[in-house]
RODO-2510 file (C-alpha; in nm, 4 decimals, decimal comma):
residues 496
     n   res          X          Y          Z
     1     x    16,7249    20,6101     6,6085
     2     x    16,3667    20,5417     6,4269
     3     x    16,3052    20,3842     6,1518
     4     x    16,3238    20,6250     5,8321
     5     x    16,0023    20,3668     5,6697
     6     x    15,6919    20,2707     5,8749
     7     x    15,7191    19,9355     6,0434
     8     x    15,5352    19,6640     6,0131
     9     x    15,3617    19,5269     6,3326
    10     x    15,5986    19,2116     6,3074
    11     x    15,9263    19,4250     6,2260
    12     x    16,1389    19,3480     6,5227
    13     x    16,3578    19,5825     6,7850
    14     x    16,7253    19,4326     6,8742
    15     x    16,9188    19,5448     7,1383
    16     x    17,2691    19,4729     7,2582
    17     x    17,4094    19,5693     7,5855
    18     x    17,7995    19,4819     7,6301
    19     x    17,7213    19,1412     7,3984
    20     x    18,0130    18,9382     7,3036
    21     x    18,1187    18,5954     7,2179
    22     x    18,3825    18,4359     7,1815
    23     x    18,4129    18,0702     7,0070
    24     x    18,5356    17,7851     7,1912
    25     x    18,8794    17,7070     7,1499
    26     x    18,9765    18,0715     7,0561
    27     x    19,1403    18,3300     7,3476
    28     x    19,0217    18,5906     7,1378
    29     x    18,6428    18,6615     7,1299
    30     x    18,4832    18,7152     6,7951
    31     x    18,2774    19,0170     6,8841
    32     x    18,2568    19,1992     7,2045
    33     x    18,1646    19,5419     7,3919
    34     x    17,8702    19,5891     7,1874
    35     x    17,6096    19,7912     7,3041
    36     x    17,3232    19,9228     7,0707
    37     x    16,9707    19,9661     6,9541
    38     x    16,7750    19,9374     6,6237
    39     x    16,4276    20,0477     6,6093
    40     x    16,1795    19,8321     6,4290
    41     x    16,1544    19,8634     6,0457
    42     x    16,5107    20,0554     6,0464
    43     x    16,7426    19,9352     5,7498
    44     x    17,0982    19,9185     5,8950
    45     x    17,4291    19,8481     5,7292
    46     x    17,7327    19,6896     5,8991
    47     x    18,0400    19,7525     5,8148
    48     x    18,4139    19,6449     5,9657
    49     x    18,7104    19,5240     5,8761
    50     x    18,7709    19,1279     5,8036
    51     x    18,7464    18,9820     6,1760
    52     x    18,5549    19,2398     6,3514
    53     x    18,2657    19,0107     6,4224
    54     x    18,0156    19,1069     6,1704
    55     x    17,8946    18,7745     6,0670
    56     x    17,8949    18,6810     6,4580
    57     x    17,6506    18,9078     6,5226
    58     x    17,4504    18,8028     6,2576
    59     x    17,4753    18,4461     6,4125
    60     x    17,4141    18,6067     6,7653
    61     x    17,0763    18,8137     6,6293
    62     x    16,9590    18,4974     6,4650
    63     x    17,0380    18,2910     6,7321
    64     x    17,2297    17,9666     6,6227
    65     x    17,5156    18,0629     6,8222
    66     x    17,5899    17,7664     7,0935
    67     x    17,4047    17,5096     6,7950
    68     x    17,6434    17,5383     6,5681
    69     x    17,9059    17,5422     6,7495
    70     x    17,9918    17,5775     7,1579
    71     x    18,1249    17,9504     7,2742
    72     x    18,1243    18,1730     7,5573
    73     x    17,8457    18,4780     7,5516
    74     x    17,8771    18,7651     7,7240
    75     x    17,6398    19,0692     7,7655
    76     x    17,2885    19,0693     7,6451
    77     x    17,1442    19,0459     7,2953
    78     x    16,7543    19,0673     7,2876
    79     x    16,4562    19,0275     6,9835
    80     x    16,1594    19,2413     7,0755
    81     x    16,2870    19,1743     7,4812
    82     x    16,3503    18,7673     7,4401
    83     x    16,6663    18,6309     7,3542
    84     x    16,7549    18,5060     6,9965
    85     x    16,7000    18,1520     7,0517
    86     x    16,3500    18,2121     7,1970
    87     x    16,2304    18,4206     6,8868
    88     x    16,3010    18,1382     6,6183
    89     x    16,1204    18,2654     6,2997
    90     x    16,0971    18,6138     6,3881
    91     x    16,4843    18,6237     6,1807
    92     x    16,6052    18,5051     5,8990
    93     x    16,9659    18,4824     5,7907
    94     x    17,1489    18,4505     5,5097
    95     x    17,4663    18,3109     5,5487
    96     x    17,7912    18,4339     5,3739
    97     x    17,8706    18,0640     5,2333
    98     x    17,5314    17,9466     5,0329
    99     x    17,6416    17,6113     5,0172
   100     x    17,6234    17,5403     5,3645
   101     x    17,2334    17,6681     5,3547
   102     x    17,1238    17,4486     5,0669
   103     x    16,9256    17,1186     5,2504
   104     x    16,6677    16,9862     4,9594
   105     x    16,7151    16,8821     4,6329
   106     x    16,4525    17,0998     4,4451
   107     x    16,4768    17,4728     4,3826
   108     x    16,0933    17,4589     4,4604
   109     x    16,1231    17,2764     4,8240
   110     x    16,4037    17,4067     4,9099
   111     x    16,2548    17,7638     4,9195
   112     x    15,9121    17,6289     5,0746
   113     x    16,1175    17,4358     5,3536
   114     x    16,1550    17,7137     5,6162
   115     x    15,7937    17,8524     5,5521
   116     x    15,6891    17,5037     5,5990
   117     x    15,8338    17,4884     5,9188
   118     x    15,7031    17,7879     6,0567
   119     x    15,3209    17,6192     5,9757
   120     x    15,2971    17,9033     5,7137
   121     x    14,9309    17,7445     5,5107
   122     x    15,0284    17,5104     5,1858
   123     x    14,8384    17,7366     4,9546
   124     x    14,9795    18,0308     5,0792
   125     x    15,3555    17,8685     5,0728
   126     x    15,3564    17,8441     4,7384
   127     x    15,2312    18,1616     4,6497
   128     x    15,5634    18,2896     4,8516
   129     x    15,7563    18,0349     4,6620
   130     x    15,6867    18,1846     4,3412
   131     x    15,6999    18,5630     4,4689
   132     x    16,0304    18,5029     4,6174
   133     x    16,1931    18,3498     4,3038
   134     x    16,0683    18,5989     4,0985
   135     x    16,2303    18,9003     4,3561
   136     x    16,5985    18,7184     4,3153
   137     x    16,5395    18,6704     3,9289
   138     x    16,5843    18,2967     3,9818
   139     x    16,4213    18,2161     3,6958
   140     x    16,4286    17,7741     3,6720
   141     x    16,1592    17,5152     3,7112
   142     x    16,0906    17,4110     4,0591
   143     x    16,1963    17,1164     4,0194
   144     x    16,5590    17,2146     3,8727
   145     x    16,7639    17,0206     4,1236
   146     x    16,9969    17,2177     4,3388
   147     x    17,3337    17,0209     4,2848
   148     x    17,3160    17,1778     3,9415
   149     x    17,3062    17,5084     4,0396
   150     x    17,6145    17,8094     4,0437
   151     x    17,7258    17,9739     4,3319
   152     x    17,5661    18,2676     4,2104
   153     x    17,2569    18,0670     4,1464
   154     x    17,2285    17,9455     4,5065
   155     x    17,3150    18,2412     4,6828
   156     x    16,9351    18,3758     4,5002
   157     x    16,8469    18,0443     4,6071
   158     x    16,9317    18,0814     4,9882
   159     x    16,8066    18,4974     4,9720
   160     x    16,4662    18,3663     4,8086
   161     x    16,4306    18,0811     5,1102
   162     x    16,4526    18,3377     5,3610
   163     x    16,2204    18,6076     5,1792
   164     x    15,9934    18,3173     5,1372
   165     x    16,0023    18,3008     5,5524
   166     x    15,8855    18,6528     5,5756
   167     x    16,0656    18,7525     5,8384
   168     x    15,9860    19,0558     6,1081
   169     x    16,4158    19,0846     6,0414
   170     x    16,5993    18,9985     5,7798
   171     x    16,9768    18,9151     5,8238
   172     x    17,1896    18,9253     5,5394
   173     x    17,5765    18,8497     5,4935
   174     x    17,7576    18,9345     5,2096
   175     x    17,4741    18,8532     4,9620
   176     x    17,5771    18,9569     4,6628
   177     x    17,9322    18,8767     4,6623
   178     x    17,9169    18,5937     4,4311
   179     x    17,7027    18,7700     4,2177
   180     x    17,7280    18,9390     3,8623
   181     x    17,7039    19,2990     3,8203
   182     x    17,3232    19,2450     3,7041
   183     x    17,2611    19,0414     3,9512
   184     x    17,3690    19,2574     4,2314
   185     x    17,1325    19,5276     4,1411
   186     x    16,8643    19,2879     4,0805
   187     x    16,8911    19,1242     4,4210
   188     x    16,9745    19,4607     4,6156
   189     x    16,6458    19,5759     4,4552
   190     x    16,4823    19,2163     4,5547
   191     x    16,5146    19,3066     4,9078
   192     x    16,4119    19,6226     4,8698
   193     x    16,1034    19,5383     4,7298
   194     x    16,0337    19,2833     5,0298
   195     x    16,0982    19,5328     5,2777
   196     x    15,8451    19,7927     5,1399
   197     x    15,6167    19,4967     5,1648
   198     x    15,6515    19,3700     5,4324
   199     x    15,8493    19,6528     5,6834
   200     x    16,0774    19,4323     5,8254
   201     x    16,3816    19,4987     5,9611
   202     x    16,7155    19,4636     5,8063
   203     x    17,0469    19,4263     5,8947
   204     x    17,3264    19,3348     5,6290
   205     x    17,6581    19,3108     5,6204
   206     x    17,8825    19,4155     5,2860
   207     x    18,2395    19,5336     5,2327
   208     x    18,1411    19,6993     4,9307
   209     x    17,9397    20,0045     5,0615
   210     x    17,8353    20,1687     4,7633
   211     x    17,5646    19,9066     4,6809
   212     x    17,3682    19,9622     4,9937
   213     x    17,4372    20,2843     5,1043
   214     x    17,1268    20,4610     4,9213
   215     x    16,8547    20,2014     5,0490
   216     x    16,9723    20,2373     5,4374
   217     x    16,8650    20,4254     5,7037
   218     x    17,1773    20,3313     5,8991
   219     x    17,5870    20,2827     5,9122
   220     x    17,7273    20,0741     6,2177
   221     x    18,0635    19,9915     6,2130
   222     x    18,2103    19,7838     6,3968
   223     x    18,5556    19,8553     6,6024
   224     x    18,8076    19,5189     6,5137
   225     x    18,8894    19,5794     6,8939
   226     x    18,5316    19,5658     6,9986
   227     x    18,2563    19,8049     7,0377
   228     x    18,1070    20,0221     6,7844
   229     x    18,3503    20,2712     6,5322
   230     x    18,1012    20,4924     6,3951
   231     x    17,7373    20,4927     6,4053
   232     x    17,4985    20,7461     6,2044
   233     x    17,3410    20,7886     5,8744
   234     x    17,5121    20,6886     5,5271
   235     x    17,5491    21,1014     5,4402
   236     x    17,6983    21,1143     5,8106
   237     x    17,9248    20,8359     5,8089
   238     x    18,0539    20,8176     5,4480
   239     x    17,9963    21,1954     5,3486
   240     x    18,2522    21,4155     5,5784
   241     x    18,6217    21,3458     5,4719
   242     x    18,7748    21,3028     5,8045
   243     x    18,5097    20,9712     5,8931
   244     x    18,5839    20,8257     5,5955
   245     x    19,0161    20,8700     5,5850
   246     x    18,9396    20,6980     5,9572
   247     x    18,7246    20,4246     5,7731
   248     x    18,9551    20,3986     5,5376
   249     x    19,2543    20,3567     5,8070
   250     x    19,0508    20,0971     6,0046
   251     x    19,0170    19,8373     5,6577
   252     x    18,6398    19,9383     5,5826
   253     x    18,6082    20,0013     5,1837
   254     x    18,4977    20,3241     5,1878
   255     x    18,3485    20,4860     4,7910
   256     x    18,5765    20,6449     4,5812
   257     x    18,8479    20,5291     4,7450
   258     x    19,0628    20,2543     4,6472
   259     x    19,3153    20,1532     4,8748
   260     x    19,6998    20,1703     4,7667
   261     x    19,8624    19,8877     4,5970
   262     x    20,2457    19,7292     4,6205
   263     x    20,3975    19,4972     4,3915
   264     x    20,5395    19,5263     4,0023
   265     x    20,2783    19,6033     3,7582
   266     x    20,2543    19,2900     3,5727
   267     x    20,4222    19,2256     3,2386
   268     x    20,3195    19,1064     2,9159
   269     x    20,3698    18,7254     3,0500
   270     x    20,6145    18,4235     2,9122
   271     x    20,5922    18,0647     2,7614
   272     x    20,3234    17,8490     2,7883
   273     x    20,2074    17,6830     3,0814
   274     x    19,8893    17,5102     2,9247
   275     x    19,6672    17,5123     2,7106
   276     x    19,3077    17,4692     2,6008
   277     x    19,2233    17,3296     2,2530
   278     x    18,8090    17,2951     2,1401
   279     x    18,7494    17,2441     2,5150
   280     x    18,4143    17,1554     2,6115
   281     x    18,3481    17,1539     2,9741
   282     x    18,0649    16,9966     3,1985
   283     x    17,9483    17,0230     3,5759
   284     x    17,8506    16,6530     3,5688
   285     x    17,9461    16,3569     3,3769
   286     x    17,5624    16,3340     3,2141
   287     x    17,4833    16,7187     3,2127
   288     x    17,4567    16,9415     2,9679
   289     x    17,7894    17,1228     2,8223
   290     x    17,7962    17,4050     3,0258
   291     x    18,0939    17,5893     2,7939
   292     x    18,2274    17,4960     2,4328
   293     x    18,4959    17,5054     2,2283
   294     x    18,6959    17,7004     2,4344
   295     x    19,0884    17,7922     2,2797
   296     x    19,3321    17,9429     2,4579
   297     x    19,6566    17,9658     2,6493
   298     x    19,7718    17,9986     2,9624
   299     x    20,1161    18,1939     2,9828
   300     x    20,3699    18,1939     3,2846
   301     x    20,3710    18,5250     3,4323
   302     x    20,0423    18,5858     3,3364
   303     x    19,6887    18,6899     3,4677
   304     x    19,3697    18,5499     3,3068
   305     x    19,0486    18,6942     3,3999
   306     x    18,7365    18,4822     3,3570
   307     x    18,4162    18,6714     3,3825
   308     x    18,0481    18,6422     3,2807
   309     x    17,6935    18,6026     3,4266
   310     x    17,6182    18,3542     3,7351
   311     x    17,5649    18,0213     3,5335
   312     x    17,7591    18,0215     3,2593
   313     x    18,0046    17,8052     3,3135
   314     x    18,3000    18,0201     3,4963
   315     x    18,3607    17,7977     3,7599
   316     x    18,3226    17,4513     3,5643
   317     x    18,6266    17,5649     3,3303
   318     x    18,8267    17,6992     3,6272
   319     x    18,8360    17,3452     3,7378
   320     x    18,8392    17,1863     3,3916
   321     x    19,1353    17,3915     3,3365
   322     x    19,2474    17,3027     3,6771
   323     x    19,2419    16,9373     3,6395
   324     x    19,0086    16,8610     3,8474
   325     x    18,7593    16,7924     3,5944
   326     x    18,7532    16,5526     3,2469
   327     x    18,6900    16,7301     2,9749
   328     x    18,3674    16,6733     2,7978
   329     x    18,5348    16,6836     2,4919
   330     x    18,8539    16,8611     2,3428
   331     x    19,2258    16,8654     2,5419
   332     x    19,4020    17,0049     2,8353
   333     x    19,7550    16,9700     2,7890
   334     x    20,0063    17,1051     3,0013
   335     x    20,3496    17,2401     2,8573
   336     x    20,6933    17,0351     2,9479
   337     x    20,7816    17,2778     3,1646
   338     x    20,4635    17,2693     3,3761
   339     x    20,4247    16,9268     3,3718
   340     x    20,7981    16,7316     3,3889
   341     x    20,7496    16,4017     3,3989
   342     x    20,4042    16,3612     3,4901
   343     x    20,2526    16,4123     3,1424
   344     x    20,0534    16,6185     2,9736
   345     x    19,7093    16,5887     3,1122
   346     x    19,6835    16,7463     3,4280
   347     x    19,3375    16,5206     3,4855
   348     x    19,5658    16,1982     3,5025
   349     x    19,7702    16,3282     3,7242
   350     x    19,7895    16,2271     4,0885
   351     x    19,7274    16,4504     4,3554
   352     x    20,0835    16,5154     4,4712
   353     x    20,1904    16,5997     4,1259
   354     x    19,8387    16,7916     4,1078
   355     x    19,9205    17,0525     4,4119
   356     x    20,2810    17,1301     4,3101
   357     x    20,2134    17,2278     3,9703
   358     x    19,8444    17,3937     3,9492
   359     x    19,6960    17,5281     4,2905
   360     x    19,3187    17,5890     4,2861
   361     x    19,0900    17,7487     4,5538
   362     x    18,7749    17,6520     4,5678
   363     x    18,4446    17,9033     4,5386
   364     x    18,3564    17,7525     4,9000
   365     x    18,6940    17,7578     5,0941
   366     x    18,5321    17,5257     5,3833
   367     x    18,5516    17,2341     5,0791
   368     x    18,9642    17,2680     5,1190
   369     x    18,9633    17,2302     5,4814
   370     x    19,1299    16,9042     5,6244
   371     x    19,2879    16,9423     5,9594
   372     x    19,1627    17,1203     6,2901
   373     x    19,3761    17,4287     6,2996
   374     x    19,5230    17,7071     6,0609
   375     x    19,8814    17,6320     6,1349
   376     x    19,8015    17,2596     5,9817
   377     x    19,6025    17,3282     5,7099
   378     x    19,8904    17,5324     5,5946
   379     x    20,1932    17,2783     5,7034
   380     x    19,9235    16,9779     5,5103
   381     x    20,0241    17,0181     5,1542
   382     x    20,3629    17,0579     5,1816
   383     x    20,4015    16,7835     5,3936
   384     x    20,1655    16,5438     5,0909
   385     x    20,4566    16,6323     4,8877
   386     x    20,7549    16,6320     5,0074
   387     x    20,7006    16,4979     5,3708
   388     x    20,8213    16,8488     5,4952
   389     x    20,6811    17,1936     5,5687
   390     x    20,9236    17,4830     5,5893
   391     x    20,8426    17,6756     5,8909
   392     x    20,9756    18,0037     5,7084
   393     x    20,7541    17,9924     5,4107
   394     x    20,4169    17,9129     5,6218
   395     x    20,5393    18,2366     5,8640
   396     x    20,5664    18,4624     5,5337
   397     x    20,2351    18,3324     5,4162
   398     x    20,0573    18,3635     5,7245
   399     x    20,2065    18,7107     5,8151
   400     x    20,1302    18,8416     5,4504
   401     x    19,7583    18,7324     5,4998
   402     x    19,7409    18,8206     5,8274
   403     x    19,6570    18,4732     5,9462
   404     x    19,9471    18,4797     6,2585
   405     x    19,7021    18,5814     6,5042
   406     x    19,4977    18,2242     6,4391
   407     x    19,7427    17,9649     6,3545
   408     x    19,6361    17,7564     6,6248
   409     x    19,2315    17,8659     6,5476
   410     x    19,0052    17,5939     6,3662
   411     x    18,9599    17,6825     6,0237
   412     x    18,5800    17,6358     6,0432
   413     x    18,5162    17,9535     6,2998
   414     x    18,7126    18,1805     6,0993
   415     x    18,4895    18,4642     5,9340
   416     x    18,4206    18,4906     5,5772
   417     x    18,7618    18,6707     5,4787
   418     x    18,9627    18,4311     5,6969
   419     x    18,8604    18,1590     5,5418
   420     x    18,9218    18,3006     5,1811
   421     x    19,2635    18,4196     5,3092
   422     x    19,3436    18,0409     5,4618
   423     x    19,2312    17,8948     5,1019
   424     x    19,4477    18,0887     4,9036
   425     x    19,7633    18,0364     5,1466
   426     x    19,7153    17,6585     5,1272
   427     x    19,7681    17,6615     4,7629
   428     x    20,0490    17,8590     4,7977
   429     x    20,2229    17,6972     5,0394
   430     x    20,3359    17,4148     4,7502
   431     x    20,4390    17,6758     4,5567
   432     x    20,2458    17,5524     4,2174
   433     x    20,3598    17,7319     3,8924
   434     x    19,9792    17,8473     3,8084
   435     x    19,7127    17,9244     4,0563
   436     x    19,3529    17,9064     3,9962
   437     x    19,1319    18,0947     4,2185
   438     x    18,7210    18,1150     4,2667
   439     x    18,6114    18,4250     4,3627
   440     x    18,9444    18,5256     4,5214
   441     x    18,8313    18,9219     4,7068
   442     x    18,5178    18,7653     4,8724
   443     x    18,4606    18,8627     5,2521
   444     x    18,8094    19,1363     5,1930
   445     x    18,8162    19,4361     5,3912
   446     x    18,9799    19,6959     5,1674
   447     x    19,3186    19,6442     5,3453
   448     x    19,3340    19,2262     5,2935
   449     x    19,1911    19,3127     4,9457
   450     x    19,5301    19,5278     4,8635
   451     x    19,7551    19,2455     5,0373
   452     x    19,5966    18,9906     4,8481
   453     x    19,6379    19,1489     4,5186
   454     x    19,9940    19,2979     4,5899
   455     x    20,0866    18,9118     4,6955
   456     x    19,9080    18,8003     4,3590
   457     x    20,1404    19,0873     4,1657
   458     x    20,4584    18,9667     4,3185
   459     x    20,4024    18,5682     4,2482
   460     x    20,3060    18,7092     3,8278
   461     x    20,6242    18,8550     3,8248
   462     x    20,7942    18,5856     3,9641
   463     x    20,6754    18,4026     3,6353
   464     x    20,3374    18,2054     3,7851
   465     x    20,0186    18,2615     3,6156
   466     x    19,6960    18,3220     3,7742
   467     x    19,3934    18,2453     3,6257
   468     x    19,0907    18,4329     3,8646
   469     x    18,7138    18,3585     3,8113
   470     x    18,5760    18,7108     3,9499
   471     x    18,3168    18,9630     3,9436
   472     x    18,5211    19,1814     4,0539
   473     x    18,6336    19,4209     3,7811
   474     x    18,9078    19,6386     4,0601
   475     x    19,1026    19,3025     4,0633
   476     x    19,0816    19,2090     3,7722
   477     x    19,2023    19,5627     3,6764
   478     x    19,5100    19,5769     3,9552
   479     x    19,6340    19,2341     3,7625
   480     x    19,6112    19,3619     3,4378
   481     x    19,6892    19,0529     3,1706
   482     x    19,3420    18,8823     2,9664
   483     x    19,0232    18,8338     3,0239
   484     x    18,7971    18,4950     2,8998
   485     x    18,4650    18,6371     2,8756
   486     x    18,1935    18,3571     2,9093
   487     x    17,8533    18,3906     2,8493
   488     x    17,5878    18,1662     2,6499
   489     x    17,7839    17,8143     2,6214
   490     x    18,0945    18,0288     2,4555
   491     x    18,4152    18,1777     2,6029
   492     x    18,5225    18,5102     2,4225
   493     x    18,8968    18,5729     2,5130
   494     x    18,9776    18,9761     2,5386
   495     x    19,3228    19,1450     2,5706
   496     x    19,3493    19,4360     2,8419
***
C-alpha cells in the first residue's frame, strides 16, 4: 500500500516477515506471525486488544528490544532493509509511560538531548527545541525543571523530544491518553503538522480510534493470537458493519460503539468516609500551591470524579486526599468509621493502616511494583497486613482482570493495560473502604474497559467510594456520582 502523502527522502519503509518475540521468562510470546509492509511516508494506525503486542512492535521497529530487556526474536523486522538496531535515529518512539522517558532536569535539555546525540548542529537544535514545544502547546520556560511537571505535561514533553529528533518514522504509543480533551486535539494536530513537514512515517498505537482515524492512511490490527486481524483503510476497516461487530468482538474500541456494561447502577451514596476542609494542596514541600481551598466530602458508596486541564492540580489532591501527601494547609480528616483506631489523619497513619483503609493507584503503575511476578505483587499487600493472602480473593481478582494467564509473568514486561489492570488489583486485594485511582481506563481495550468499570460498579454498591482522576468522560459517566472540577488553583465540585 503507498503512501496517501508524498514522502520525504528520509521517510522510512518497515517490513515484517513472520516477526515475533517473546520476553524472557514468559512461555507466551508478546507478538508473533507478523508479516507486513508500510510504504514510506504512509500514516498507519494500530489497533488490538490489551496484550496483542502493539507496544512490542513499537519496541521491535525502534529497536530497543534485547536492551531493555533479554527475549527471544523470531522472523524478520527490517528499516529501509537493515534491522532496527542498525538504523538508530532513523525512529523515534514514544513510549506509553512518559515517566520512564524523562532523563534531564530542564524542559529545554531534555528536548535538545536526542537531537544532540544524533550531532544535529547547536544552532539548529535549538531552533527544533522551540518548534517542537510550540507543536505540543508546552508552553514553560526552558528551564522549568521536569520533576515539576504533570503527567500530561510530560507526555508533550516526551512527544516534543522525539519531534525535536526529526525522525524518517515516528513511533507513537498511546500519546494522548493522559491528556485533556484540548490537549488531545492539540497534540493529534502537533503531529500532524510535523508530518506534513517533514513526510515521515508514522505508526501509532491508540485504543480510542476516533482521534486518529481521519489523519491515517492506514488500519492494522493486530490478531491477540498473532498475525494481523484486519488490514485496510479507516473507511474500510471501521465503515462496513460486519468489520467492525468483529472488532468489536475481538476488544478493539470501535466509534459509536460502547461496549455493554454489568453491575448495579450506582446509588446516591452513604455516610462519610472523609473529608476535605479549606484544603490546600502542593506537589512539593517548597512549591507553589498547586489547588486551594478545596471543601468537600467523600461518601461511602460513592463515585467522585476529578477532572480538569493537564496541570492543575488533579493528581496532587488525589494523593493529598489519599494520604500520601501533607497538606499545605487546611485538614484531611477521616470519619470513625474509616479510620477506627488509627485517627483521623490519614497522613499520620502508617502504611499498614494506610492500605486497608484508602487504596490508591498511581498515574505510573510501574511506581507500585515490588516483587518479580504478578501472582506476588498481588499476594504483597495482604500479606503487609495481616501476614496472609487468601488464595480465593487473588483468583477472583486476577480472573476478573484477566491477569490468570500471567500470574507467574514479571510485572515490568506486561503491556500498558496489564500493568494498569495489576495496579488496580493490588489495591484491591486489601480490600480498603475508598479507592483512589490515576487515570484508571489507560492502555483498556474496550472489553477490560467494561470489566474494569462493571468491577468498579459492584465494589460502589458494596458501600466503597471511588474517587477517579480521569479524562475520560465514558467512565466517569458509567459511575455516575460527583464530579470535582479543577482548573486555575480552584476545585469546583458538580453533582451528576
Amino acid at each position: 500500500m503507498t503512501a496517501a502523502h508524498p514522502p520525504a527522502a528520509g521517510a522510512v519503509q518497515v517490513s515484517a516477515r513472520g516477526w515475533g518475540w517473546r520476553h524472557a521468562g514468559r512461555k507466551a510470546f508478546a507478538a508473533r506471525h507478523l508479516d507486513l509492509d508500510i510504504g514510506p511516508g504512509e500514516r498507519v494506525l494500530l489497533l488490538g486488544a490489551s496484550g496483542a503486542g502493539k507496544s512490542t512492535v513499537l519496541h521491535g521497529l525502534a529497536g530497543v528490544l534485547g536492551a531493555q530487556d533479554e527475549g527471544e526474536q523470531e522472523g524478520g523486522l527490517l528499516l529501509d532493509g537493515v534491522p532496527p538496531a542498525a538504523a538508530r535515529g532513523r525512529a523515534g518512539l514514544v513510549l506509553q509511560d512518559p515517566e520512564t522517558q524523562v532523563v534531564l532536569a530542564r524542559v529545554g535539555d531534555e528536548v535538545a538531548f536526542a537531537a544532540e546525540n544524533l550531532a544535529v548542529p547547536r544552532e539548529e537544535i535549538w531552533q527544533r527545541v522551540g518548534r517542537a514545544l510550540d507543536d505540543v502547546g508546552l508552553d514553560l520556560p526552558l528551564y522549568h525543571p521536569t520533576t515539576a511537571l504533570s503527567g500530561g505535561q510530560k507526555q508533550r514533553l516526551a512527544l516534543a523530544s522525539v519531534l525535536a529528533m526529526e525522525p524518517g518514522l515516528l513511533l507513537l504509543d498511546e500519546p494522548t491518553a493522559n491528556l485533556d480533551p484540548d490537549g488531545v486535539l492539540e497534540v493529534r494536530d502537533a503531529v500532524v503538522r510535523v508530518l506534513e513537514r517533514t513526510g515521515a512515517t508514522l505508526v501509532v498505537v491508540e485504543h480510542r480510534v476516533a482521534v486518529w482515524a481521519d489523519v491515517v492512511d492506514r488500519v492494522i490490527v493486530l490478531d491477540a493470537g498473532g498475525g494481523v486481524l484486519a488490514d485496510g483503510s479507516p473507511a474500510g476497516i471501521l465503515g462496513h458493519e460486519a468489520t467492525r461487530a468483529g472488532l468489536a468482538h475481538a476488544g478493539v474500541w470501535v466509534p459509536g460503539r460502547r461496549p455493554p456494561l454489568g453491575g448495579p447502577v450506582p446509588g446516591a451514596g452513604g455516610g462519610p468516609l472523609l473529608s476535605a476542609r479549606s484544603l490546600t494542596v502542593a506537589r512539593t514541600k517548597r512549591g507553589p500551591a498547586a489547588v486551594e481551598d478545596i471543601d468537600l466530602r467523600v461518601h461511602e458508596a460513592e463515585a467522585l470524579g476529578i477532572t480538569g486541564p493537564n496541570g492543575a492540580g488533579k493528581s496532587t489532591a488525589a494523593l493529598t486526599l489519599g494520604g500520601l501527601l501533607r497538606p499545605r494547609a487546611g485538614r484531611v480528616d477521616a470519619a470513625p468509621s474509616l479510620a477506627g483506631a488509627a485517627g483521623s489523619d490519614p497522613f499520620r497513619w502508617r502504611s499498614a493502616q494506610l492500605v486497608q483503609r484508602i487504596g490508591t493507584v498511581f498515574q505510573e503503575p510501574e511506581h507500585q511494583f515490588l516483587t518479580a511476578s504478578v501472582g506476588e505483587e498481588l499476594e504483597f499487600g495482604p500479606r503487609r497486613v495481616s501476614g496472609t493472602a487468601d488464595p480465593r480473593r487473588i483468583t477472583e481478582l486476577a480472573e476478573r482482570l484477566r491477569l490468570t494467564h500471567l500470574l507467574k509473568a514479571n510485572p515490568f514486561t506486561l503491556s500498558g493495560g496489564e500493568k494498569r489492570r495489576l495496579s488496580v488489583a493490588t489495591m484491591l486485594a486489601t480490600a480498603p473502604r475508598l479507592l483512589i485511582l490515576d487515570e484508571p481506563t489507560f492502555g483498556q481495550d474496550a472489553g477490560t474497559w467494561a470489566e474494569l468499570v462493571t468491577l468498579l460498579r459492584e465494589l460502589i454498591d458494596d458501600g466503597v467510594a471511588v474517587v477517579s482522576v480521569t479524562h475520560d468522560a465514558d467512565f466517569i459517566a458509567a459511575l455516575g456520582g460527583r464530579t470535582l472540577h479543577i482548573a486555575d488553583g480552584a476545585g469546583r465540585l458538580v453533582a451528576r
